[in-house]
C-alpha positions in Angstrom: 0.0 0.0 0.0 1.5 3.1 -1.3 -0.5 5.3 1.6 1.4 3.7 4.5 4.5 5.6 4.0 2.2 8.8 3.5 0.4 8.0 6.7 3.1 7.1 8.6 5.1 10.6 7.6 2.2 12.9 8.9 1.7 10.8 12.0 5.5 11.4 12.9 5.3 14.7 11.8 1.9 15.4 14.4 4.1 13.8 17.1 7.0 15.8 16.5 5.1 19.1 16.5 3.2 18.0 19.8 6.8 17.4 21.6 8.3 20.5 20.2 5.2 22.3 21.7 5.4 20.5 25.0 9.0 20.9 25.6 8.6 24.9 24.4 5.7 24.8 27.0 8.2 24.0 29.8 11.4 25.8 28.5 9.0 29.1 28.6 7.8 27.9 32.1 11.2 27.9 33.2 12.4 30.6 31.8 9.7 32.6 33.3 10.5 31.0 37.2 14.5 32.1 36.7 13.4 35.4 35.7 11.3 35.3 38.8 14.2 34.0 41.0 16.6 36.7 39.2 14.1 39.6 40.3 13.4 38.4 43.6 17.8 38.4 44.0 17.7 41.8 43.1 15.0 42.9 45.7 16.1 40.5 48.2 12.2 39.2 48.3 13.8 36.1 49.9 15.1 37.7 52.9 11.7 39.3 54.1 8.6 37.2 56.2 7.5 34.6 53.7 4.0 35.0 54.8 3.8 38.5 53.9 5.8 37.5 50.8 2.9 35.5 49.8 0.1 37.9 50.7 2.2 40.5 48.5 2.3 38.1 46.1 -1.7 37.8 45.8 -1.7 41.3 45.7 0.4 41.5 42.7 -1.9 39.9 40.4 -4.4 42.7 41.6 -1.9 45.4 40.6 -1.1 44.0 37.0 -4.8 43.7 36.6 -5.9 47.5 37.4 -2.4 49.1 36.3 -3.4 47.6 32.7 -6.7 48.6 33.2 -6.0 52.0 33.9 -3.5 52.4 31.5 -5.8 50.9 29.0 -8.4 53.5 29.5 -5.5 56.3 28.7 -4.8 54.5 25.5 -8.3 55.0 25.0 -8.4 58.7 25.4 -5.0 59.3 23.6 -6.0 56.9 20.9 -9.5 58.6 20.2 -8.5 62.7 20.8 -5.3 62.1 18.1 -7.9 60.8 15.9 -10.2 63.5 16.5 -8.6 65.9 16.9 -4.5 65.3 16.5 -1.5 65.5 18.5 -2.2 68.7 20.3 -5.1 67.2 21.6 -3.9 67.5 25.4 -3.3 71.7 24.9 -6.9 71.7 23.3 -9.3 69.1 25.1 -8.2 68.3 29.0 -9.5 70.6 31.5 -6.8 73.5 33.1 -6.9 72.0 36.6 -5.8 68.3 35.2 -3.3 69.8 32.6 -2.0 71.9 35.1 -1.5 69.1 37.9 0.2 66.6 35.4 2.7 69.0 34.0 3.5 70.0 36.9 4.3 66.2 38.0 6.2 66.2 35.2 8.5 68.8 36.0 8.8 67.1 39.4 9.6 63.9 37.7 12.0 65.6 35.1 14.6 67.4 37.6 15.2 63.6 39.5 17.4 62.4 36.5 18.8 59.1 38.1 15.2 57.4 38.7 12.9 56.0 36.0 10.0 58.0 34.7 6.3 57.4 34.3 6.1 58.2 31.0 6.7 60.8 28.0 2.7 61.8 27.6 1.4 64.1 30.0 -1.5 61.5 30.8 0.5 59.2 32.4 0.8 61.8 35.0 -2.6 61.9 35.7 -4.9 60.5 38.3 -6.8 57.2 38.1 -10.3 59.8 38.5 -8.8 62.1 36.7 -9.4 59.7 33.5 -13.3 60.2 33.5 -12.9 64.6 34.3 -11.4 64.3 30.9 -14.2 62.4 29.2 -17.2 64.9 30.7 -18.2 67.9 29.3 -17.6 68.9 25.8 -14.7 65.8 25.3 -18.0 63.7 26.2 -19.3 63.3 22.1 -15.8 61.9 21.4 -16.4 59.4 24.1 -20.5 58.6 24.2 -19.7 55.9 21.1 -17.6 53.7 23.1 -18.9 54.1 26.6 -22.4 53.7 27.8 -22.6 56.7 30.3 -20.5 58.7 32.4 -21.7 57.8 35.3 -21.2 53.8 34.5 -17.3 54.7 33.4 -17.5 57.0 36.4 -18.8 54.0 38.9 -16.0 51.8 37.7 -13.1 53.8 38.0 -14.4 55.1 41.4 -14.6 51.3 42.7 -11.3 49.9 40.8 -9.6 52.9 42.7 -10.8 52.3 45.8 -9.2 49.2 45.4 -6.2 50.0 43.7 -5.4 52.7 46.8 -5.7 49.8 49.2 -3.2 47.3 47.5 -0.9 50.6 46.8 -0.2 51.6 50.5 0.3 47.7 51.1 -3.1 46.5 52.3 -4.7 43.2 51.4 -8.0 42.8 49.7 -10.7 39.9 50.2 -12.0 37.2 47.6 -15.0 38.9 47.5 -13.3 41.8 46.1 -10.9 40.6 44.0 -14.1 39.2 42.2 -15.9 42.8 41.9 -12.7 43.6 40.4 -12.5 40.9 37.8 -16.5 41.7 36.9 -15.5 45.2 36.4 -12.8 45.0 34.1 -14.5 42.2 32.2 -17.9 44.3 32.0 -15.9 47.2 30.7 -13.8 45.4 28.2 -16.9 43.9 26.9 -18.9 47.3 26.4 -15.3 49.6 25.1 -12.7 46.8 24.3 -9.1 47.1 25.2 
């Protein structure tokens, strides 16, 4: 039978591709726990209480999870004034008070030359709230498409900052929030995408 050969060439190749995957699996695994092990070195994580290690460590996964959020939502805006209305968007749309508070940061930020920065845009200087202050008002046509209501983006920022002030001055949240958390980001990536 000529189809053996055939058969028995795209059976070997499935199993090959299935072990390359497996073993790229665990060499990215691996990877990924050195790189751990190489940052907890530098920050001498293993010299501190492990249970407070481990509580931290929850915590984390709380930070990477409304850090992206909030940094998605500045995408957002920066993504949808340049579009509208192009790259002197920040001069033209976002209120005095909030221009006025980031560049100021800024300038803070820009005279400490041996520490990393938060960024080169103005709106990573701003404040988690501040993110909605820019969306009201007249900026609020550019946004209505995307968002159902102020109030709803307004209601979810308020609660995911509540949250993210507790984790940043080194407090612990329950189950029972890290849930409300989850719902929130999943209910707004559903209704404005990342």
């Amino acid at each position: 039978m000529k189809t053996e050969p055939l058969y028995s060439f795209v059976f070997k190749g499935i199993l090959t591709k299935e072990a390359l995957s497996e073993t790229e699996a665990k060499c990215t695994k691996s990877l990924a726990k050195i790189e751990d092990e190489d940052i907890y070195k530098l920050l001498c994580i293993d010299e501190l209480p492990s249970e407070l290690v481990i509580k931290a460590k929850k915590m984390s996964h709380v930070f990477t999870a409304i850090c992206s959020f909030e940094n998605s939502i500045r995408e957002l805006i920066t993504q949808i004034f340049f579009e509208e209305i192009g790259s002197d968007w920040w001069e033209k749309r976002v209120p005095k008070k909030i221009k006025d508070k980031a560049e100021s940061r800024k300038e803070e930020e820009d005279k400490i030359k041996w520490h990393t920065q938060r960024g080169d845009n103005y709106i990573n200087y701003t404040e988690f709230g501040d993110l909605v202050s820019i969306m009201r008002g007249d900026n609020w046509d550019f946004f209505e498409p995307h968002i159902i209501s102020l109030e709803w983006a307004q209601q979810i920022i308020k609660t995911l900052e509540r949250s993210r002030n507790v984790i940043m001055h080194s407090g612990e949240l329950s189950d029972q929030d890290l849930a409300r958390i989850g719902t929130l980001i999943r209910d707004w990536v559903r209704q404005v995408g990342v």
